[in-house]
MARVOVO-700416 format. One record per residue: residue in three letters; x, y negated, z of N, C-alpha, C in turn; chain; residue number from 1. Coordinates in Angstrom, 1 decimal. Layout:
! MARVOVO-700416
code: ala n_x: X n_y: Y n_z: Z ca_x: X ca_y: Y ca_z: Z c_x: X c_y: Y c_z: Z unit: A pos: NUM $
...
! end
This chain:
! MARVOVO-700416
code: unk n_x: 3.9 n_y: 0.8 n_z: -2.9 ca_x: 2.7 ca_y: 0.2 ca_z: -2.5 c_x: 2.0 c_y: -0.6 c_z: -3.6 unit: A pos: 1 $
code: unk n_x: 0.6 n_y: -0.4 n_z: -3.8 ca_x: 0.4 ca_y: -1.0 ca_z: -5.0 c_x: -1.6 c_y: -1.6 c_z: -4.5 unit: A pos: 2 $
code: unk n_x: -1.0 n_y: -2.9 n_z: -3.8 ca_x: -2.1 ca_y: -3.7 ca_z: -3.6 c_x: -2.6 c_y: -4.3 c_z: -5.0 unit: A pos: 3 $
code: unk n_x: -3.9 n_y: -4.5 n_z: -5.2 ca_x: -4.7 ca_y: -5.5 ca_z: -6.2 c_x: -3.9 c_y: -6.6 c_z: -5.8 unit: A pos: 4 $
code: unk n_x: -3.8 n_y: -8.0 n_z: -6.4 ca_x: -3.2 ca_y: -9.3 ca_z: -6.1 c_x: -4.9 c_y: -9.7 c_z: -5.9 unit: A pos: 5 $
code: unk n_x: -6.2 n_y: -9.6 n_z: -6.3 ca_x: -7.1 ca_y: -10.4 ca_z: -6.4 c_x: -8.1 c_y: -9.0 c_z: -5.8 unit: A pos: 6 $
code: unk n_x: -9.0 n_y: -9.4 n_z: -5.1 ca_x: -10.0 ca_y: -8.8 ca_z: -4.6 c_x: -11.0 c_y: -8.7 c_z: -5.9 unit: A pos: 7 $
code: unk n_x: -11.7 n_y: -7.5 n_z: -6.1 ca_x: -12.5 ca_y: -6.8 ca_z: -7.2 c_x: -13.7 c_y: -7.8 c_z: -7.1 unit: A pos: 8 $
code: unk n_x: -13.9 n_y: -7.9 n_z: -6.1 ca_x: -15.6 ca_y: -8.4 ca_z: -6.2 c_x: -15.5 c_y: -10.1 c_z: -6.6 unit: A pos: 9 $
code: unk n_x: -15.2 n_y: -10.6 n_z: -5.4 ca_x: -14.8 ca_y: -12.6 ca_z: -5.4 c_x: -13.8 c_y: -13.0 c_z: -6.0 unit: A pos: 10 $
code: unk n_x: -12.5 n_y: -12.0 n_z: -6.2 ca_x: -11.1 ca_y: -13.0 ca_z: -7.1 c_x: -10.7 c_y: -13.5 c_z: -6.3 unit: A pos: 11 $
code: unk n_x: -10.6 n_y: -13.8 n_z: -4.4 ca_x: -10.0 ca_y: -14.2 ca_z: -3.8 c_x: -8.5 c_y: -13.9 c_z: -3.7 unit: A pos: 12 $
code: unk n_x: -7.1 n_y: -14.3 n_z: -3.5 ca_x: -5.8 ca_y: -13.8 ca_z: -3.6 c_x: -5.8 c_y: -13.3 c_z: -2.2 unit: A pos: 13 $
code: unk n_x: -5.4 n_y: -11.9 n_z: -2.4 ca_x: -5.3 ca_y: -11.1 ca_z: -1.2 c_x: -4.1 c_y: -10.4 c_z: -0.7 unit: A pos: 14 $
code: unk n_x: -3.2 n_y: -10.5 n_z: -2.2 ca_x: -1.9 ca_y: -9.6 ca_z: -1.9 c_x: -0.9 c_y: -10.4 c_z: -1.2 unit: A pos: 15 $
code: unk n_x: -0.8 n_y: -11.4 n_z: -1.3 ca_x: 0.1 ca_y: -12.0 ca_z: -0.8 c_x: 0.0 c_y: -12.2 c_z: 0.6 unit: A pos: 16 $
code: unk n_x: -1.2 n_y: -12.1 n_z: 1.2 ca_x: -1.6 ca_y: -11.3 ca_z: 2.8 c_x: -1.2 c_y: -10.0 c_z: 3.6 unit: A pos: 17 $
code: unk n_x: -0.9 n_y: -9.3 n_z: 2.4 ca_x: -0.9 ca_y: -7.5 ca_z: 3.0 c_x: 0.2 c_y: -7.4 c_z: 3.5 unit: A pos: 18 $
code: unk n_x: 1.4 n_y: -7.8 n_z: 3.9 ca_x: 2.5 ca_y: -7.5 ca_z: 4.4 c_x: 2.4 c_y: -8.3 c_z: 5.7 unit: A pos: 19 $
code: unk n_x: 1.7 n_y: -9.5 n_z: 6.6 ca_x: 1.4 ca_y: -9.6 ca_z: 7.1 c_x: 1.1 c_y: -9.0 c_z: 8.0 unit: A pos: 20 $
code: unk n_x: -0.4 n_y: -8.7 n_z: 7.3 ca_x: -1.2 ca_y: -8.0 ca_z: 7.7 c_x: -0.8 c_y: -6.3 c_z: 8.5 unit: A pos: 21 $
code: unk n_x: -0.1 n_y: -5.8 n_z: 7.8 ca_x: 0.5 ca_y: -4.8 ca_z: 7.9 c_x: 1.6 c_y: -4.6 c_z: 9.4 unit: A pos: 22 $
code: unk n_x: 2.3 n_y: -5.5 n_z: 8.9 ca_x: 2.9 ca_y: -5.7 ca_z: 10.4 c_x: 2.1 c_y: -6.2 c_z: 12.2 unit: A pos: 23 $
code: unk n_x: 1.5 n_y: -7.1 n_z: 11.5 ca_x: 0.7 ca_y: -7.2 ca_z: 12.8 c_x: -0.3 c_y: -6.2 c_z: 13.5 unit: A pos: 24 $
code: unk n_x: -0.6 n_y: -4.8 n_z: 12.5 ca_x: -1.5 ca_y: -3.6 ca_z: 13.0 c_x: -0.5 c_y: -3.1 c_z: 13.3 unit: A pos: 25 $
code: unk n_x: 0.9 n_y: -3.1 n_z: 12.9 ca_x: 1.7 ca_y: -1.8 ca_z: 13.5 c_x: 2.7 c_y: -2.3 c_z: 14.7 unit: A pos: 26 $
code: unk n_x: 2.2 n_y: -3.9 n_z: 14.8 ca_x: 2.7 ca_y: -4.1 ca_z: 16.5 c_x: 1.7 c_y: -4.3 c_z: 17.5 unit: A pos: 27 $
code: unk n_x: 0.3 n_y: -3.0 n_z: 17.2 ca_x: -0.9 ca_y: -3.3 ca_z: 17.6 c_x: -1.3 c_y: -4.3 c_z: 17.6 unit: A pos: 28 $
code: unk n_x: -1.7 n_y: -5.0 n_z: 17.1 ca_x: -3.0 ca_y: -6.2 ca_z: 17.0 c_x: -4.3 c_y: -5.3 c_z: 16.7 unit: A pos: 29 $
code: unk n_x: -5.3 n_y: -5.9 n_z: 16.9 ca_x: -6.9 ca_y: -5.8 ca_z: 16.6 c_x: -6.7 c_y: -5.7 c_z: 15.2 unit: A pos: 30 $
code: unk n_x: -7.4 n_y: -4.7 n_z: 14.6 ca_x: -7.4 ca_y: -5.3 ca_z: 13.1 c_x: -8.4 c_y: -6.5 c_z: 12.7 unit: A pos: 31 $
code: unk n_x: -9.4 n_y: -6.6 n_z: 13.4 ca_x: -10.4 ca_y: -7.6 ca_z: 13.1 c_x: -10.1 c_y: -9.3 c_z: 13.3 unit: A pos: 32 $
code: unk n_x: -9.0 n_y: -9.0 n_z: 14.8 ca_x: -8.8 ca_y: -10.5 ca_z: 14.6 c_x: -7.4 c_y: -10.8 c_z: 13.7 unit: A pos: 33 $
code: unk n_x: -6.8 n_y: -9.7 n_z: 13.5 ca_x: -5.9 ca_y: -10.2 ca_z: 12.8 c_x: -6.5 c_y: -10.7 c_z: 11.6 unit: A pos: 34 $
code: unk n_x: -7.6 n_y: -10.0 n_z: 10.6 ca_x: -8.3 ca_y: -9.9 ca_z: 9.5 c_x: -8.5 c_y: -11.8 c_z: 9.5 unit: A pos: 35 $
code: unk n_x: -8.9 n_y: -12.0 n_z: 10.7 ca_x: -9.4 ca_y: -13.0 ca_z: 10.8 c_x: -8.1 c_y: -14.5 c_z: 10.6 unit: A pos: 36 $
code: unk n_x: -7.5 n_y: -14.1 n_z: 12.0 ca_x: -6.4 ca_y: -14.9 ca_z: 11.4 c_x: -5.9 c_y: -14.9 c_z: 10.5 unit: A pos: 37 $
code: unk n_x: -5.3 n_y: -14.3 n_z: 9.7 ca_x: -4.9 ca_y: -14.8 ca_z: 7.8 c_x: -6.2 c_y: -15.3 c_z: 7.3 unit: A pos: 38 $
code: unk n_x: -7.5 n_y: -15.3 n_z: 7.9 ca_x: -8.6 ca_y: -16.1 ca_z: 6.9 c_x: -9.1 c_y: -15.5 c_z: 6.0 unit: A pos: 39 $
code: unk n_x: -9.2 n_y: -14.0 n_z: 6.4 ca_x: -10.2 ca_y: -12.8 ca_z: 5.3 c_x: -11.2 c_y: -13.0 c_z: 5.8 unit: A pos: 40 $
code: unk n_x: -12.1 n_y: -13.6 n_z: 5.5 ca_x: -13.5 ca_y: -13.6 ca_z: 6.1 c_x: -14.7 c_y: -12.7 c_z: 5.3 unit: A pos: 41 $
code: unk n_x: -14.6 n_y: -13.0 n_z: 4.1 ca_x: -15.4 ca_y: -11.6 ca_z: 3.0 c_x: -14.9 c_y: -10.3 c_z: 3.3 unit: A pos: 42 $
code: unk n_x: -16.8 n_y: -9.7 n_z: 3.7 ca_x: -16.6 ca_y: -8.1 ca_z: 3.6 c_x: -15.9 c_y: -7.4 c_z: 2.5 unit: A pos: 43 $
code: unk n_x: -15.7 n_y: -8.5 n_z: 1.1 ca_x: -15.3 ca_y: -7.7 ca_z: 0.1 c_x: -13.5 c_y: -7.5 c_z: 0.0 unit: A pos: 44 $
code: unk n_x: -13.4 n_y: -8.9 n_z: 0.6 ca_x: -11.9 ca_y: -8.7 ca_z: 0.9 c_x: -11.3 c_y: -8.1 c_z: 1.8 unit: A pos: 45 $
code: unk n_x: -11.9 n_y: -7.8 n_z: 2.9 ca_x: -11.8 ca_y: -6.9 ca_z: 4.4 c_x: -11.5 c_y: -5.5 c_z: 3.4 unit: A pos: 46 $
code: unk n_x: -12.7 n_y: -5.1 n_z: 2.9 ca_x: -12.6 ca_y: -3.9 ca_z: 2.0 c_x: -11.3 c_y: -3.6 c_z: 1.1 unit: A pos: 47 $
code: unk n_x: -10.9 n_y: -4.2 n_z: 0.7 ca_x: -9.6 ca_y: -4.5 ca_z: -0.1 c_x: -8.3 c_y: -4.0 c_z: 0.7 unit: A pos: 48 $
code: unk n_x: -8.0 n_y: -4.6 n_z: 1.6 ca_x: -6.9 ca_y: -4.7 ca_z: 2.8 c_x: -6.8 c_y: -3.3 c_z: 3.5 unit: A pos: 49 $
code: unk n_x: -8.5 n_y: -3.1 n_z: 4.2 ca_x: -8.7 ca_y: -1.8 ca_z: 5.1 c_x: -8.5 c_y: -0.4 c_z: 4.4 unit: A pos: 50 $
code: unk n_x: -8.6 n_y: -0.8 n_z: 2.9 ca_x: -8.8 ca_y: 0.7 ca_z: 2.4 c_x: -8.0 c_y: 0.9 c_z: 1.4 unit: A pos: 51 $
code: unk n_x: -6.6 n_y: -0.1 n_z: 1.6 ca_x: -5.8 ca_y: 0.5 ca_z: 0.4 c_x: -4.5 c_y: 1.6 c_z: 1.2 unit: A pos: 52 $
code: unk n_x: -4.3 n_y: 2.5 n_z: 0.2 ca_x: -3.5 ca_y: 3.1 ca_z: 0.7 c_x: -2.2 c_y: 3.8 c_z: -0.1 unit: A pos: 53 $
code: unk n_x: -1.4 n_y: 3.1 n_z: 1.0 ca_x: 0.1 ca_y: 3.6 ca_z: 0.3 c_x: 0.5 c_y: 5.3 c_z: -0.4 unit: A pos: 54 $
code: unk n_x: 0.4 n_y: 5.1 n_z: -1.4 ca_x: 0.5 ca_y: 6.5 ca_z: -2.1 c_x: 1.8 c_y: 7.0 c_z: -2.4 unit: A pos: 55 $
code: unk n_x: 2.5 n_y: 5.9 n_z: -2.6 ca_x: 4.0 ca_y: 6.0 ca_z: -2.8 c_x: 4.7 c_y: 6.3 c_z: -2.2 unit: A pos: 56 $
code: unk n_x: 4.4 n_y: 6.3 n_z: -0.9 ca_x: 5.4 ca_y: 7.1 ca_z: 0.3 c_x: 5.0 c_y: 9.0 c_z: 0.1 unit: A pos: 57 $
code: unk n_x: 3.6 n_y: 9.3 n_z: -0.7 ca_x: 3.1 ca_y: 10.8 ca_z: -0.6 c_x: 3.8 c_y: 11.2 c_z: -2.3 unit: A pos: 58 $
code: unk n_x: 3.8 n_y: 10.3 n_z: -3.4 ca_x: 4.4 ca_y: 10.8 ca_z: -4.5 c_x: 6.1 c_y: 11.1 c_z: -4.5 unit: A pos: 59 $
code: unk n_x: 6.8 n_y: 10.1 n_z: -4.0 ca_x: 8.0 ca_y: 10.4 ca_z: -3.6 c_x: 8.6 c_y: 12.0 c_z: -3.6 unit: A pos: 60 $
code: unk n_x: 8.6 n_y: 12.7 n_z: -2.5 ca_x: 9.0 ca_y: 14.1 ca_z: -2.0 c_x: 8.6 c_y: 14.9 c_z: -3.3 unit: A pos: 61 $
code: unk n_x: 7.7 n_y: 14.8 n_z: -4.8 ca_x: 7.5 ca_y: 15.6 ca_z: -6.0 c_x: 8.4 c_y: 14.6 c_z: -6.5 unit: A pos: 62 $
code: unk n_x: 8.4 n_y: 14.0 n_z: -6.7 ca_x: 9.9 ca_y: 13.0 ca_z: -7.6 c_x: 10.9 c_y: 13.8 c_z: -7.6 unit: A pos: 63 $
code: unk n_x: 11.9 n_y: 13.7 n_z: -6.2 ca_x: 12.4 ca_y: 13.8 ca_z: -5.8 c_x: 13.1 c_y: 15.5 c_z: -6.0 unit: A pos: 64 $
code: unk n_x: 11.9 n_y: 16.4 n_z: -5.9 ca_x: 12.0 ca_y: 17.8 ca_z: -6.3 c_x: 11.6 c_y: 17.9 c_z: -7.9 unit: A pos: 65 $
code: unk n_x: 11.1 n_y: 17.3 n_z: -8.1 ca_x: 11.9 ca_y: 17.7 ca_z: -10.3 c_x: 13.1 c_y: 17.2 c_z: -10.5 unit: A pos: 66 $
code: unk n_x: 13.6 n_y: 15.9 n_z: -9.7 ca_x: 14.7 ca_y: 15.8 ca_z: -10.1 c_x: 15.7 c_y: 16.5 c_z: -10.0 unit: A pos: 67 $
code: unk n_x: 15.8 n_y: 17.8 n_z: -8.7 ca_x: 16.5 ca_y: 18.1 ca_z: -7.9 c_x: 16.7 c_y: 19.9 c_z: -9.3 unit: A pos: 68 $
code: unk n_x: 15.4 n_y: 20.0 n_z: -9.2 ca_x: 15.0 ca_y: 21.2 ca_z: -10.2 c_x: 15.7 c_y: 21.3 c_z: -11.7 unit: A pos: 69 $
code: unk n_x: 15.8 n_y: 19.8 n_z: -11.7 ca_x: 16.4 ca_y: 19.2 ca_z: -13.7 c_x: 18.1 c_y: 19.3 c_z: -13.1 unit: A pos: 70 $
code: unk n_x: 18.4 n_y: 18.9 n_z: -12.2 ca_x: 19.8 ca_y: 19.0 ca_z: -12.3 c_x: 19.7 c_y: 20.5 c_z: -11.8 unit: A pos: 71 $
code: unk n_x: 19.3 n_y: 21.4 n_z: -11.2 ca_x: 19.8 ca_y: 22.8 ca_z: -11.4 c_x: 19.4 c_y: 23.8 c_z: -12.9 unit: A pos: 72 $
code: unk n_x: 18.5 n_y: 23.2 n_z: -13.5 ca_x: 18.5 ca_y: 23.8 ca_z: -14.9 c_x: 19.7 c_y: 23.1 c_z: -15.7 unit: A pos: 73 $
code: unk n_x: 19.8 n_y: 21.7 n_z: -15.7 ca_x: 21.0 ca_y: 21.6 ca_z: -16.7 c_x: 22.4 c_y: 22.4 c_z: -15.9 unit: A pos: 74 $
code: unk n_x: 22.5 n_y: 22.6 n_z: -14.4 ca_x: 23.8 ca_y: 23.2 ca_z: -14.4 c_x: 23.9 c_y: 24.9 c_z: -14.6 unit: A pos: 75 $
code: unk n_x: 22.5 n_y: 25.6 n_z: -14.9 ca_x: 22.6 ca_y: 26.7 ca_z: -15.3 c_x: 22.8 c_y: 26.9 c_z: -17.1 unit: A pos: 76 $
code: unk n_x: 22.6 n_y: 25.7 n_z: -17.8 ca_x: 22.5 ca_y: 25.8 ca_z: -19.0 c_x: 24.1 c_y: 25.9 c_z: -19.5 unit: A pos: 77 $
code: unk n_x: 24.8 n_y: 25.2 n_z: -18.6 ca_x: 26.0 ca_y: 24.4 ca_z: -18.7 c_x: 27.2 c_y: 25.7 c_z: -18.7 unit: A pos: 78 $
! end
């Protein structure tokens, strides 16, 4: 997961929010009041939070198959 630490627009600190934040949508909360409770009140930082997205969980499974690929070429070389 690879949050900004600082929002693009204001420089507000935002990373140290997102795991909060995260948990509280996935034990259903509102996103808006939760947004609110941590005290995101900038559209630009709302923007930040709502639209980042974990890519690392989609890169994984290609990792995972070259490595898999590299150990069957070294054991055919072998």
């Amino acid at each position: 997961m690879l949050i900004p630490v600082r929002c693009f627009t204001c420089g507000n600190l935002i990373a140290d929010k997102y795991d909060d934040y995260q948990n509280k949508i996935k034990a259903g909360e509102d996103p808006e009041k939760t947004l609110e409770s941590l005290g995101i009140e900038r559209y630009c930082c709302r923007r930040m939070l709502l639209t980042t997205v974990e890519t690392i969980q989609q890169v994984i499974p290609f990792y995972e198959a070259i490595q898999r690929r590299k150990q069957e070429v070294q054991s055919e070389l072998e």
